[in-house]
C-alpha positions as CSV (number, residue, x, y, z in Angstrom):
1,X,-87.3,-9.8,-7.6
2,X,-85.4,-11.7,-4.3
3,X,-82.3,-11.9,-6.3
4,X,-82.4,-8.6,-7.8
5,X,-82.5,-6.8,-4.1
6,X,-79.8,-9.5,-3.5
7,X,-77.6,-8.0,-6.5
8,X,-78.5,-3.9,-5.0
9,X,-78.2,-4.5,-1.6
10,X,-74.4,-6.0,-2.4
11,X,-73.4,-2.9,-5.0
12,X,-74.7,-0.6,-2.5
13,X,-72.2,-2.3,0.1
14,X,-69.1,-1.8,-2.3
15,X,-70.0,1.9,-3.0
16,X,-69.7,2.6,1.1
17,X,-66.7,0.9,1.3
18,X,-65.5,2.3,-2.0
19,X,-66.7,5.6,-0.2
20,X,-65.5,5.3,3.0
21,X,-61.9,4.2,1.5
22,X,-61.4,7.5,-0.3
23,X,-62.3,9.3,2.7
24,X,-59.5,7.8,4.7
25,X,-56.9,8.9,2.0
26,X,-57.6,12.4,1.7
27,X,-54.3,14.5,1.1
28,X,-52.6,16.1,4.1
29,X,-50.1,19.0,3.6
30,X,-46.8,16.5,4.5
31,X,-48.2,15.2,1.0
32,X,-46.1,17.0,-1.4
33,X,-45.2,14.2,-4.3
34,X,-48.1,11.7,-6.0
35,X,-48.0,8.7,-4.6
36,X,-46.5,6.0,-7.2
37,X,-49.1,3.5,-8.4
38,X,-49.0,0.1,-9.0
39,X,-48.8,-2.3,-12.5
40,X,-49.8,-5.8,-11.8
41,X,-51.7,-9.0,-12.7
42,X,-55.1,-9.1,-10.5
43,X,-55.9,-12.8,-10.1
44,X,-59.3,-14.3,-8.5
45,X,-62.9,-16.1,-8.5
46,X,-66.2,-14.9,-8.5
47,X,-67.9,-15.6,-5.6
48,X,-71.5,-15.4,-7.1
49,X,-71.0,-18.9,-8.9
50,X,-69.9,-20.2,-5.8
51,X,-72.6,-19.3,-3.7
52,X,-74.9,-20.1,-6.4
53,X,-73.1,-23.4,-6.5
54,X,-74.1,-24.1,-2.9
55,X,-77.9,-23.0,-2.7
56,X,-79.3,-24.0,-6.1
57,X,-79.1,-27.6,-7.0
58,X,-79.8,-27.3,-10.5
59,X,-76.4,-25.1,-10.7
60,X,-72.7,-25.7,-10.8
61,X,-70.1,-23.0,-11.6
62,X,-66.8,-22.1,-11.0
63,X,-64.4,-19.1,-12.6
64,X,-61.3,-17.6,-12.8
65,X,-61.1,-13.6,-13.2
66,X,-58.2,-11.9,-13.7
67,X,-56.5,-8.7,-15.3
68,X,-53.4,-6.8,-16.4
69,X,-53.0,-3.2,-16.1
70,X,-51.0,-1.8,-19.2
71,X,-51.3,1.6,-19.3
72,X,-52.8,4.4,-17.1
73,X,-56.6,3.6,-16.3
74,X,-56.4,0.8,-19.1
75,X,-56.3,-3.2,-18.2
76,X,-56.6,-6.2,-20.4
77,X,-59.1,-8.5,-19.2
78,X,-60.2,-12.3,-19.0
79,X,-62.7,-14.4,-17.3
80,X,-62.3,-18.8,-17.3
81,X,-64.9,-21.0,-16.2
82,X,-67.0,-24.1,-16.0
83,X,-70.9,-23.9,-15.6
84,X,-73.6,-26.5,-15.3
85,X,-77.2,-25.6,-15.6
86,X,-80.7,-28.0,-15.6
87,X,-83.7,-25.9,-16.9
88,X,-87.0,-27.1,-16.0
89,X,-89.7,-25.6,-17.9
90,X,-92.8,-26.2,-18.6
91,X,-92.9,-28.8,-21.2
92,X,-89.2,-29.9,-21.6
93,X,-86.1,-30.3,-18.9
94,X,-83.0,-29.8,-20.5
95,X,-78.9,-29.4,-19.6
96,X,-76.7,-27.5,-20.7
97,X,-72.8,-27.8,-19.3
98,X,-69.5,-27.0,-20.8
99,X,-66.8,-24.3,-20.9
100,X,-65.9,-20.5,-21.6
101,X,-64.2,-17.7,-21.9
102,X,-64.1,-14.1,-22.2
103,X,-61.2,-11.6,-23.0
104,X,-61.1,-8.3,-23.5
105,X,-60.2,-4.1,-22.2
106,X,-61.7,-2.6,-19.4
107,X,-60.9,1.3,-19.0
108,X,-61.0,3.3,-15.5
109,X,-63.4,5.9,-15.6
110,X,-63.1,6.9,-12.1
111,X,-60.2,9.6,-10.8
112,X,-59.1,8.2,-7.6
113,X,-57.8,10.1,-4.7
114,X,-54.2,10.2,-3.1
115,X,-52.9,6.8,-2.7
116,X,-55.6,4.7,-3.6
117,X,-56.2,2.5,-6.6
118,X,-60.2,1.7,-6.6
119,X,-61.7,1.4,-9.9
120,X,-65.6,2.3,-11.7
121,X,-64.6,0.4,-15.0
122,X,-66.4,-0.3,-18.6
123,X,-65.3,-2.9,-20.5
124,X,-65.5,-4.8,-23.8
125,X,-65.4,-8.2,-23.9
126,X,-65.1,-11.2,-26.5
127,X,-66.5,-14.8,-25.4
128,X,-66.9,-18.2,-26.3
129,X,-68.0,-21.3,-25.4
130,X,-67.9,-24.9,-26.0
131,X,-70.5,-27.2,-24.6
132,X,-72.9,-29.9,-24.7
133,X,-77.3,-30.3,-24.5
134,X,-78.7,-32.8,-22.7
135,X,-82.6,-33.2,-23.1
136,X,-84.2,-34.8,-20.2
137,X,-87.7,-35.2,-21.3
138,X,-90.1,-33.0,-23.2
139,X,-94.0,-32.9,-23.6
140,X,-96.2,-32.9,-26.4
141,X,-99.4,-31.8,-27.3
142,X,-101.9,-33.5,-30.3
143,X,-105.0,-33.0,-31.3
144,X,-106.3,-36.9,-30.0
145,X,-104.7,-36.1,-26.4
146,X,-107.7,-35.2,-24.4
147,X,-106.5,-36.0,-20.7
148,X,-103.3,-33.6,-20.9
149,X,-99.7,-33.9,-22.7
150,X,-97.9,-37.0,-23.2
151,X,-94.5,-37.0,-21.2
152,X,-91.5,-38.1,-23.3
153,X,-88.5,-39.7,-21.4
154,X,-86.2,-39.6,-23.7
155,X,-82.4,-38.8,-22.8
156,X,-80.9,-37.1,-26.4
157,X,-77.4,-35.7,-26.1
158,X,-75.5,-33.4,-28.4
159,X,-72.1,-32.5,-27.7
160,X,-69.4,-30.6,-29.8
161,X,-71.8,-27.3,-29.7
162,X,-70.3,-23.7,-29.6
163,X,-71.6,-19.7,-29.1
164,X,-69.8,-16.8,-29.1
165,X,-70.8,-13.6,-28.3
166,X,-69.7,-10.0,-27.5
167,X,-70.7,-7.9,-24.2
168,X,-70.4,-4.6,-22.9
169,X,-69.5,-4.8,-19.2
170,X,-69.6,-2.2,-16.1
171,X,-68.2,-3.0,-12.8
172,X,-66.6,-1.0,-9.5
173,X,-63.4,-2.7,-7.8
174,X,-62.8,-1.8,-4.1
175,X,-59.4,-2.5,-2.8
176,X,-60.4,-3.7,1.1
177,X,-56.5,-3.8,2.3
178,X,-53.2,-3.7,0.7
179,X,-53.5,-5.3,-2.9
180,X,-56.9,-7.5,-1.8
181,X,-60.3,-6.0,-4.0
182,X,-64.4,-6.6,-3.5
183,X,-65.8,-6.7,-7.0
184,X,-69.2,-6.2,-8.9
185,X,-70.1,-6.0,-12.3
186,X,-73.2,-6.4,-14.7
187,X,-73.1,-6.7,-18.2
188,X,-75.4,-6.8,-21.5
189,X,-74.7,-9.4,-23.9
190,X,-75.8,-10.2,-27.5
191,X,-75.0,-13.7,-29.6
192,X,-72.8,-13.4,-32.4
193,X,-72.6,-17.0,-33.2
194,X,-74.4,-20.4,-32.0
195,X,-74.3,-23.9,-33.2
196,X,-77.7,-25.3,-31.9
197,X,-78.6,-29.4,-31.4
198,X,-80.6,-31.1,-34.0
199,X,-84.0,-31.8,-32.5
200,X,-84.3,-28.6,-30.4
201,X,-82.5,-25.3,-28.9
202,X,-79.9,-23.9,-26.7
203,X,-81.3,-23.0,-23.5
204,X,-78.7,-22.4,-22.0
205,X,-75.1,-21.4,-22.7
206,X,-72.0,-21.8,-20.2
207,X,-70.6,-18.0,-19.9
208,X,-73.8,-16.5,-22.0
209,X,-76.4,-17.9,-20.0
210,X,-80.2,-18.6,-20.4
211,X,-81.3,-17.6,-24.4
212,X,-85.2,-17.8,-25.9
213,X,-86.8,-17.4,-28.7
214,X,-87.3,-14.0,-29.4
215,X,-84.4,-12.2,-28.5
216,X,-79.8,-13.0,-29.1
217,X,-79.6,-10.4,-26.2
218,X,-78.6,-11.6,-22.6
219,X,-77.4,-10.0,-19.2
220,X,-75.3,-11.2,-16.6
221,X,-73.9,-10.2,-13.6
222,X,-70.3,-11.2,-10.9
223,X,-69.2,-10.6,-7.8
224,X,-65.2,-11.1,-7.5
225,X,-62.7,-11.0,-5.1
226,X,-59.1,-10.7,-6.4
227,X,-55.5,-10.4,-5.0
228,X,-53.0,-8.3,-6.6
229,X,-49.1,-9.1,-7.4
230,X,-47.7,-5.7,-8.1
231,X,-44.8,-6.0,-10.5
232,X,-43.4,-2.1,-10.7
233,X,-44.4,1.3,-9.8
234,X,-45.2,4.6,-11.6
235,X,-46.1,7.9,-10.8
236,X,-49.4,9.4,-11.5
């Protein structure tokens, strides 16, 4: 629930300055002609695995967002990155580390006023991963066990594992000053493939996140900052 009013209270901080931005740019009557609008590559990280990175030790995570606009309010999209996650359940510790990436199209839904080039997007995205399990130690219950479960240190790796998966994604891009944007997205993701260890399950995949038993769905969530190198111009 912290990290949920976290998530909120940071959305609802882009929407005022998303806000307060178009307010700024409202047309005046010396504006005659449409402002020309930029085509560009859109290059950055996402902050939220950084700061992640620095208050949770069990986590390390670092990625590389960027996107192309290609046509009108349509932009091909990509996210790289490296994650790093210990789970410590109940009755097994486990670690799950590796690579990933996602591409896909994200599509502007938003109208923007004179001059500016903010963005309330959905997008579709492809991903993969390659990574490798680590089990820690695991506990086990038997019928003879009266004084509790019987702790297993036992350190079993299995590398060479994949998952792929597809995800429906919907963020807001603020542009703060001249070609510099605040992002935010969420998205809903289900597995479409997974190559599991031997002697137990994935719990958790780099770029998918944490899976269980009873569901292939999974949601995630960013929070970007991204500089943009306009290439040429066009009129609305």
């Amino acid at each position: 629930m912290r990290h949920l009013h976290t998530y909120l209270f940071f959305i609802s901080i882009l929407i005022t300055c998303f806000c307060y931005g178009q307010e700024e740019q409202k047309v005046s009557a010396k504006d005659t002609l449409p402002p020309a609008e930029k085509y560009g590559f859109r290059a950055g990280v996402d902050l939220g695995r950084l700061i992640r990175t620095a208050v949770d030790d069990n986590y390390s995570g670092f990625e590389i967002v960027g996107d192309y606009r290609f046509y009108k309010k349509f932009y091909l999209a990509a996210e790289i990155g490296n994650e790093s996650l210990i789970r410590d359940e109940e009755n097994i510790n486990t670690k799950g580390s590796g690579s990933y990436a996602r591409v896909g199209v994200d599509y502007n839904i938003y109208d923007n006023w004179y001059g500016m080039q903010n963005s309330i997007y959905v997008g579709l995205r492809y991903g993969f991963s390659t990574f490798e399990q680590t089990l820690n130690d695991y506990s086990i219950f038997t019928s003879t066990n009266y004084f509790g479960p019987n702790q297993i240190t036992e350190s079993i790796k299995s590398d060479g594992l994949n998952a792929s998966w597809i995800e429906l994604v919907l963020g807001i891009k603020v542009e703060l000053i001249n070609n510099l944007y605040l992002g935010a997205n969420v998205s809903l993701r289900t597995l479409v493939s997974e190559k599991k260890p031997d002697r137990f399950d994935n719990l958790y995949i780099p770029g998918f996140g944490r899976t269980n038993d009873f569901s292939n769905i999974g949601v995630g969530y960013g929070y970007s900052i991204s500089y943009l190198i306009p290439f040429f111009k066009k009129k609305k």
